[in-house]
C-alpha positions as CSV (number, residue, x, y, z in Angstrom):
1,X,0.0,0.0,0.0
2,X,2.9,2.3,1.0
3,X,4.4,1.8,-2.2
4,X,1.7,2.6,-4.3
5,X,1.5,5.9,-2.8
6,X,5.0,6.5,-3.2
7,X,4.6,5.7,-6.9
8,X,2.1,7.4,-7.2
9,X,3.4,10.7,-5.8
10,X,6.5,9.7,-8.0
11,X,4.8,9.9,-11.5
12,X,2.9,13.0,-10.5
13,X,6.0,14.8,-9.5
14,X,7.3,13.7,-13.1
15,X,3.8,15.1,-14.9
16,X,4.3,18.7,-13.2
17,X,8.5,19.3,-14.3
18,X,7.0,17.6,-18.1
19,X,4.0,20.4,-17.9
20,X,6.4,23.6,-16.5
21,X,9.0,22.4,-19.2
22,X,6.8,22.4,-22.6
23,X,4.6,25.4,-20.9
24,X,5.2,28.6,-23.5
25,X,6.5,31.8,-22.1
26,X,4.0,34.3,-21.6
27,X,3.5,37.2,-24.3
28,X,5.4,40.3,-24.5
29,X,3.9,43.1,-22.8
30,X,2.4,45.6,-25.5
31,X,4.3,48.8,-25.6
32,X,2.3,51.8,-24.1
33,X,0.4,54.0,-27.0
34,X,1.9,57.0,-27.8
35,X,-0.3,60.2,-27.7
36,X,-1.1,62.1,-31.1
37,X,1.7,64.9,-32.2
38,X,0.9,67.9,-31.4
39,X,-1.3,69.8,-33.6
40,X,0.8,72.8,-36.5
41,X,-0.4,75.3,-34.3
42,X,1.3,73.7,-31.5
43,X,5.2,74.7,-31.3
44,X,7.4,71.9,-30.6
45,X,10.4,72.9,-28.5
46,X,13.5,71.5,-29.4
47,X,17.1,71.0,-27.2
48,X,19.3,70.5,-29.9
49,X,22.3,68.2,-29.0
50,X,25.2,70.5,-30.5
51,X,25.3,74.3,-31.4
52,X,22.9,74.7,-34.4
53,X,24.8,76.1,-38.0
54,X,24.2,80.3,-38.8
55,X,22.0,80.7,-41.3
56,X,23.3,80.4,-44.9
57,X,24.4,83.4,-46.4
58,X,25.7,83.8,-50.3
59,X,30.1,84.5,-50.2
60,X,29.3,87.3,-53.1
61,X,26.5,88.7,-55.2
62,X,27.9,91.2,-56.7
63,X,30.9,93.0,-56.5
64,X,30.1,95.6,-54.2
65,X,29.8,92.1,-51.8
66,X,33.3,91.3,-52.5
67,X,35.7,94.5,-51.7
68,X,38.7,91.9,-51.0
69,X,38.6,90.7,-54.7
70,X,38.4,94.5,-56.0
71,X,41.3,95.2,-53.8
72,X,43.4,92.5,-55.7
73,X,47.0,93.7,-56.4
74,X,46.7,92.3,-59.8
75,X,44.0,91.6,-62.4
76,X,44.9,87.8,-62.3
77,X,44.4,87.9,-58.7
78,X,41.4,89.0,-58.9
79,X,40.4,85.9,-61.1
80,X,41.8,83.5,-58.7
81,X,40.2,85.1,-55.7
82,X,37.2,84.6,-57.7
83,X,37.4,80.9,-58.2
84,X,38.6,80.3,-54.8
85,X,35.0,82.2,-53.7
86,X,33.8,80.1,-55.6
87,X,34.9,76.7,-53.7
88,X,34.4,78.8,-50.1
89,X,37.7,77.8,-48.9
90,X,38.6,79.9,-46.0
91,X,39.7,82.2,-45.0
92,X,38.2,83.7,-48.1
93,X,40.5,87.4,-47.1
94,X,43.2,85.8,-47.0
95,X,45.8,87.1,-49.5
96,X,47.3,84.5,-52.2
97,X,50.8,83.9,-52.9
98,X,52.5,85.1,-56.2
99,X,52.6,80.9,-56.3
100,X,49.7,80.3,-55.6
101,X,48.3,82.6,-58.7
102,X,50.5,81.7,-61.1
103,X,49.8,77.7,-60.0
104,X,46.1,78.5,-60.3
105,X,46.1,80.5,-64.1
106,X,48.1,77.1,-65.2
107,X,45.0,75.1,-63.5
108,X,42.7,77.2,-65.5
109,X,45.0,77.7,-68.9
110,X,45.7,73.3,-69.0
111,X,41.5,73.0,-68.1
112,X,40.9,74.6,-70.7
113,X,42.7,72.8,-73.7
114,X,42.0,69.8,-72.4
115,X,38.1,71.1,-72.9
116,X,38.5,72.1,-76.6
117,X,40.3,68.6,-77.1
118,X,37.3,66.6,-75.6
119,X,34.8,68.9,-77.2
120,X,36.5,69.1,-81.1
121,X,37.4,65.6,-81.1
122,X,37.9,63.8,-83.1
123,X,40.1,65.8,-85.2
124,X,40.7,64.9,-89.1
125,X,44.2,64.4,-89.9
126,X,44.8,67.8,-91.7
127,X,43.3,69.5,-88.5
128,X,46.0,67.5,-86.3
129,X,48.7,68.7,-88.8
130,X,47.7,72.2,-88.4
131,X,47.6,71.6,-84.9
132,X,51.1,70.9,-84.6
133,X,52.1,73.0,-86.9
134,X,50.7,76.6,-85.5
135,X,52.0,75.0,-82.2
136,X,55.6,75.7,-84.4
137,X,55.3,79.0,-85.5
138,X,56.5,82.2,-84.1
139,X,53.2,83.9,-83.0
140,X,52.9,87.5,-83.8
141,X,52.3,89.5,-80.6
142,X,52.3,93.4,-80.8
143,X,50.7,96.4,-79.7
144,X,49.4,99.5,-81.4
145,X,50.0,103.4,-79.7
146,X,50.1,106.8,-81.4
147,X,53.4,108.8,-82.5
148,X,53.0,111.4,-79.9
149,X,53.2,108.3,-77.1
150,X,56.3,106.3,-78.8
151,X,58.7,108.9,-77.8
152,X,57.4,108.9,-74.0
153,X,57.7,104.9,-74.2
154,X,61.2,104.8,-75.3
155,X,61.9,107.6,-72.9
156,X,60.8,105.2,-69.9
157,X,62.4,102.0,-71.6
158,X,58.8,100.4,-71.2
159,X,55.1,100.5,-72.0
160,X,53.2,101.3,-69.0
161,X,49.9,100.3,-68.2
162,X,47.3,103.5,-67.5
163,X,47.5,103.1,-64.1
164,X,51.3,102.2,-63.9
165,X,51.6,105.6,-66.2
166,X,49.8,107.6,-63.6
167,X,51.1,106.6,-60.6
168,X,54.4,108.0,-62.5
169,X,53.0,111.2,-62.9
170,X,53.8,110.8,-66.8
171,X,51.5,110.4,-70.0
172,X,50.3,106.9,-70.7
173,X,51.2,104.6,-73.7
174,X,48.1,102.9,-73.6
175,X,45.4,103.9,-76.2
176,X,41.7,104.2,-74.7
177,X,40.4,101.9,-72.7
178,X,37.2,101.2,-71.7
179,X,35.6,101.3,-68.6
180,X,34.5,97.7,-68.7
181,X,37.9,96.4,-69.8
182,X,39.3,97.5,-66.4
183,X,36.0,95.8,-64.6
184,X,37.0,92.9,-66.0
185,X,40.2,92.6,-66.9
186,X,41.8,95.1,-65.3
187,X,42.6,96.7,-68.4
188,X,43.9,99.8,-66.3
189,X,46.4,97.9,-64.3
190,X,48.0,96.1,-67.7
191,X,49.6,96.6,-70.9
192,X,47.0,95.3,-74.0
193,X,48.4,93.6,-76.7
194,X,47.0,91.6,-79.7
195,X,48.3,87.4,-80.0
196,X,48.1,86.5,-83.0
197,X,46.2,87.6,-86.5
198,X,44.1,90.0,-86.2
199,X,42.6,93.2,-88.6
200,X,44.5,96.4,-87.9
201,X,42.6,99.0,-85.9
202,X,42.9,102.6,-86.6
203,X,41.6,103.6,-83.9
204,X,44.6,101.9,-81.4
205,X,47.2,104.3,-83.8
206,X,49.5,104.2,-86.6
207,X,52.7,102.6,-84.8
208,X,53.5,99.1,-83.9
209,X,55.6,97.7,-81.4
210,X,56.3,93.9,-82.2
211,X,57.1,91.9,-79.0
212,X,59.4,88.9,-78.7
213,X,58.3,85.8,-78.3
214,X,59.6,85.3,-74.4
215,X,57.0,88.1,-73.7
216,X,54.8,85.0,-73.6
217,X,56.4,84.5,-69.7
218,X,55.2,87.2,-68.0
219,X,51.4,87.5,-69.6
220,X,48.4,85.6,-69.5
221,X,45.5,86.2,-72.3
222,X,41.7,85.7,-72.9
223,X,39.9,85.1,-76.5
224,X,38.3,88.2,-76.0
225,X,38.5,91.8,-74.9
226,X,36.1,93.0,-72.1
227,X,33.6,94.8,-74.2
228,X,33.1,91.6,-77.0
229,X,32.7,89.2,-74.2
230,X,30.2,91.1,-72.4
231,X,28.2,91.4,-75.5
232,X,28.8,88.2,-77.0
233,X,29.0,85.7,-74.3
234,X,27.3,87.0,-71.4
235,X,24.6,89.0,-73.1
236,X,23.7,85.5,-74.7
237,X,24.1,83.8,-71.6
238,X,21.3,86.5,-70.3
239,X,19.6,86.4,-73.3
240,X,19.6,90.2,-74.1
241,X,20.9,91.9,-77.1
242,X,24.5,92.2,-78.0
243,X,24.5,95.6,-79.5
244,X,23.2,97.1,-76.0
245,X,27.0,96.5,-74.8
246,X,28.3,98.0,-78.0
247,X,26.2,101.3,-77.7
248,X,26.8,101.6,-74.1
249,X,30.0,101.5,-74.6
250,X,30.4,103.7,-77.8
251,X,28.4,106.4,-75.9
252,X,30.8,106.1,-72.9
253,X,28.2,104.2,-70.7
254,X,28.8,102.1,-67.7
255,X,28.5,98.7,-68.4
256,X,27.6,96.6,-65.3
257,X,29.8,93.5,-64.3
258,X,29.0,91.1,-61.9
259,X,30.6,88.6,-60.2
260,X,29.1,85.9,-62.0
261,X,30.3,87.9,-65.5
262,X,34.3,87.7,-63.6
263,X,33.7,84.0,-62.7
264,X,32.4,82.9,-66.3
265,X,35.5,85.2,-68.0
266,X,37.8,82.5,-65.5
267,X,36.9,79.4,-67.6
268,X,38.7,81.0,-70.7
269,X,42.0,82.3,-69.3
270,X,45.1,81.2,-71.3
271,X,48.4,81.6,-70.3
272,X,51.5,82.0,-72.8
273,X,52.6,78.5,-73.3
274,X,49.4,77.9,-74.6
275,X,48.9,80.8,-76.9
276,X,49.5,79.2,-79.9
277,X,47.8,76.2,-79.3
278,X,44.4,77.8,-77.6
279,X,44.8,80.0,-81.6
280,X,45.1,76.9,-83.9
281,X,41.7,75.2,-81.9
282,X,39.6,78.9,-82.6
283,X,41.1,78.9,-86.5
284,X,39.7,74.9,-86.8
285,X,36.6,75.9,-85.2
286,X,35.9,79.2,-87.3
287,X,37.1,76.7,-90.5
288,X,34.0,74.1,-89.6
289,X,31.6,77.3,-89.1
290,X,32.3,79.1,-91.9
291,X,33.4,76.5,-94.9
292,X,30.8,76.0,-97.0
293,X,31.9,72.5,-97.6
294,X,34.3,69.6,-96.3
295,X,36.1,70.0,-99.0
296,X,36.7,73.6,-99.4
297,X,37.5,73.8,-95.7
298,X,40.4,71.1,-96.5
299,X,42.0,73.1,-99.8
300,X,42.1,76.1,-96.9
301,X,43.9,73.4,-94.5
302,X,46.2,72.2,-97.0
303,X,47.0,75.9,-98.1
304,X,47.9,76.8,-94.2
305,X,50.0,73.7,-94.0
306,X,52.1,74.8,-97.0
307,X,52.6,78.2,-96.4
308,X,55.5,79.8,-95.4
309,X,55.3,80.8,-92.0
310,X,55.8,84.3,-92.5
311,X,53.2,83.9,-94.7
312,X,50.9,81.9,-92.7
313,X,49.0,84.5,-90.7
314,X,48.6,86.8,-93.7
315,X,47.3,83.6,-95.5
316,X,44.5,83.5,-92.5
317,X,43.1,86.7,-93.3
318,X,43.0,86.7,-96.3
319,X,40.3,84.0,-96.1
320,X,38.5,85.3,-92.8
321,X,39.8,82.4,-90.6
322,X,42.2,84.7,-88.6
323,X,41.8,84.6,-85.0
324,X,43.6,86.7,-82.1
325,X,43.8,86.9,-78.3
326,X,43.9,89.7,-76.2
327,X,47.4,89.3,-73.9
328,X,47.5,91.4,-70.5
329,X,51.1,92.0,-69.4
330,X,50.6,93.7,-65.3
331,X,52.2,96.6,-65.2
332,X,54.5,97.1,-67.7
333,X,56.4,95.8,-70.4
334,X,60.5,96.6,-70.4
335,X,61.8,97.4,-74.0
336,X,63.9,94.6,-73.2
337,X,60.5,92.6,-75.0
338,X,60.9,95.0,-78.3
339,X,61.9,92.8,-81.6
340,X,60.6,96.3,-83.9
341,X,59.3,99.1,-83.3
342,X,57.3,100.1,-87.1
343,X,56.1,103.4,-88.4
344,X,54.7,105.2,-91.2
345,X,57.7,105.4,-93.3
346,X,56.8,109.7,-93.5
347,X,57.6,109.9,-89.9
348,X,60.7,107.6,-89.5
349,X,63.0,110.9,-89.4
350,X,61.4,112.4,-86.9
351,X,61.4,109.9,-85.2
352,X,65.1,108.8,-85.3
353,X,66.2,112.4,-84.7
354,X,64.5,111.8,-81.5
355,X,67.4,111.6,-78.6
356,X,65.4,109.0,-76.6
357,X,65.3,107.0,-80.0
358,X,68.8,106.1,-80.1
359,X,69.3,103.0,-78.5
360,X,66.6,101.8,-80.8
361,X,67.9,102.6,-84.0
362,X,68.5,99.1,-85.1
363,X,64.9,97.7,-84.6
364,X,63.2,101.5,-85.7
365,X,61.5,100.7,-88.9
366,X,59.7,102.6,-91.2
367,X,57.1,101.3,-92.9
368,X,54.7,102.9,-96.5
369,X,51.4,103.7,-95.5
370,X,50.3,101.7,-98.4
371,X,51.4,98.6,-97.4
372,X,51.9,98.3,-93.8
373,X,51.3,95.3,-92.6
374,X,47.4,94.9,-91.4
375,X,47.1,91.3,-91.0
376,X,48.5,92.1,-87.5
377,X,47.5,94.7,-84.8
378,X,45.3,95.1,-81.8
C-alpha cells in the first residue's frame, strides 16, 4: 500500500517538471500607446544636442559684396580670388601667394585645352597637322599706340599700363580703354596687346611695337577683350541683345559687371605657353563654321599647311579664318620685350632724330602707309 502511494506521488512529481517544461513563455507586454503629435499650431520645442549652423548666407553677389577681390593687387588675382570664392575655402581674405596665382592661371590655362580637345574631337588628320604646326610658328604678338606716345615709351624703356603711367606722374602709352575692360580685366592695371592675326585698328594708332616671343612669360590672355565678351557671351548667356553693350559703350556708358560675369571670364584664361595652341583650336573651329563644304574647308587646310610661316598669318586673313587673343602684361612691359618698333615710313626721321630713339635705332623701322602690314595689330 505504502508503495503505491510512493509511486504514485513519483509519477505526479514527473507530470508537473514535463508540464512547466513544454509550458510557453508568456507574451510580450504591448508597448504603451503614444499620444497624437501635437497639432501645426502647436510649437514643438526642441534641445538641440550641438550648437545649431548660422544661417546660410551667399560669399558674393555682386561685387560691391566682394571688396577683397576689388582690392586684388593684380587683375589675375582678382580671377583667382574669384574661383577660390567660388569653392568657399577659408579664410576667403586671405591674400594669395604670387605661387599660388600663377599655380592656379596654369590650372585654369591646361583645363581649358584639355576642354577644346574633348569637345573638337575627333580631329581629321589635316586638322592634327595644323595643330602641330601653328604650335611651331612664331606667334605675332604686338601692340598699337600713337606717334605722340612712342617717344614717352622709349623715354621710360617700357610700355606702361594706365594706371602704372599715372602713378608716374607721366603720359600713358596705352590707347583708350574702356571702362569695362578694367572691370574685368583690369585693363587699367596692364599693358593690352594683340596674340596672333588679327585686322588692324585705326583707332589703337598708326605705330606698332612687335614683341618677342619670351613676352609670352610674363602674360596671360583671354579670346576676348572686355567689351566683346560682355556682348557676345554673357549677353547670350542673359539672353539680351548684344549691341546694347556696343552702344553703351560707344556712348561712354557704364557697363555693369557682376561677379558671375568675372567667374564665367575665368573658364577662358590662357596663359602664354598655350597661346598658340588655344589660336590653332579657334582657327579649326571658325574653318568648320564658316566652310561651306568639307572640302573647301580642307584646300584652306592644306594651303595653311604649305605656307610659309611668315606667310601663314597673312594667308588667314585673307580668307577670314584669322583669330587673335587679347594678352595682358601687369604693369609694364621693359623694351627689353621690343623685336621692332614700325612706323609710317613719313615719320621715320622724326622719329630717329628723336634723342630718346637712339638706342633703338637698329629695330626703328619705317614702314609705307600703303602697305603696312594689317594682318596684325590690336
Amino acid at each position: 500500500m505504502f508503495k503505491n502511494l510512493v509511486s504514485i506521488c513519483s509519477l505526479l512529481l514527473a507530470a508537473a517538471i514535463l508540464v512547466s517544461c513544454t509550458t510557453p513563455p508568456p507574451l510580450p507586454v504591448p508597448p504603451p500607446i503614444k499620444p497624437p503629435p501635437p497639432k501645426p499650431s502647436t510649437p514643438v520645442p526642441i534641445t538641440p544636442s550641438a550648437p545649431m549652423p548660422p544661417a546660410y548666407k551667399p560669399l558674393f553677389t555682386s561685387f560691391t559684396d566682394a571688396a577683397e577681390i576689388e582690392d586684388a593687387n593684380t587683375p589675375a588675382e582678382r580671377i583667382v580670388m574669384t574661383r577660390r570664392s567660388i569653392l568657399g575655402v577659408y579664410p576667403i581674405k586671405q591674400r594669395l601667394t604670387k605661387e599660388q596665382i600663377n599655380e592656379c592661371m596654369d590650372i585654369l590655362s591646361d583645363t581649358l585645352m584639355l576642354e577644346y580637345e574633348l569637345f573638337m574631337r575627333p580631329f581629321s588628320p589635316l586638322e592634327t597637322k595644323l595643330i602641330v604646326k601653328m604650335q611651331k610658328l612664331e606667334l605675332p604678338i604686338l601692340v598699337r599706340t600713337r606717334l605722340d606716345l612712342l617717344r614717352s615709351t622709349l623715354r621710360n624703356q617700357a610700355l606702361l599700363s594706365l594706371r602704372e603711367a599715372q602713378r608716374r606722374g607721366i603720359p600713358s602709352s596705352a590707347s583708350a580703354i574702356p571702362g569695362v575692360e578694367d572691370k574685368l580685366l583690369g585693363g587699367f592695371d596692364c599693358v593690352l596687346a594683340s596674340a596672333g592675326a588679327s585686322e588692324a585698328n585705326p583707332g589703337f594708332g598708326d605705330v606698332t611695337i612687335r614683341l618677342k616671343q619670351s613676352v609670352k612669360n610674363i602674360g596671360w590672355a583671354t579670346p576676348w577683350n572686355g567689351v566683346d565678351f560682355m556682348a557676345g557671351i554673357r549677353q547670350l548667356v542673359k539672353k539680351q541683345n548684344p549691341a546694347d553693350i556696343y552702344a553703351q559703350s560707344d556712348k561712354g556708358q557704364e557697363v555693369k559687371v557682376g561677379f558671375d560675369d568675372l567667374n564665367h571670364l575665368a573658364q577662358y584664361v590662357v596663359i602664354g605657353k598655350d597661346w598658340n595652341r588655344a589660336l590653332a583650336y579657334q582657327v579649326i573651329l571658325n574653318l568648320r563654321k564658316t566652310s561651306a563644304s568639307k572640302q573647301s574647308s580642307e584646300e584652306f587646310e592644306k594651303t595653311l599647311l604649305e605656307a610659309a610661316p611668315d606667310a601663314f598669318w597673312q594667308t588667314l586673313i585673307a580668307e577670314h579664318a584669322g583669330c587673335s587673343l587679347e594678352a595682358k602684361f601687369p604693369g609694364s612691359v621693359s623694351a627689353d620685350y621690343f623685336e621692332s618698333i614700325e612706323v609710317n615710313e613719313k615719320d621715320l626721321p622724326i622719329v630717329l632724330a628723336w634723342p630718346e630713339a637712339a638706342p633703338y635705332k637698329s629695330i626703328i623701322r619705317g614702314i609705307p602707309a600703303e602697305s603696312k602690314d594689317i594682318s596684325n595689330g590690336q
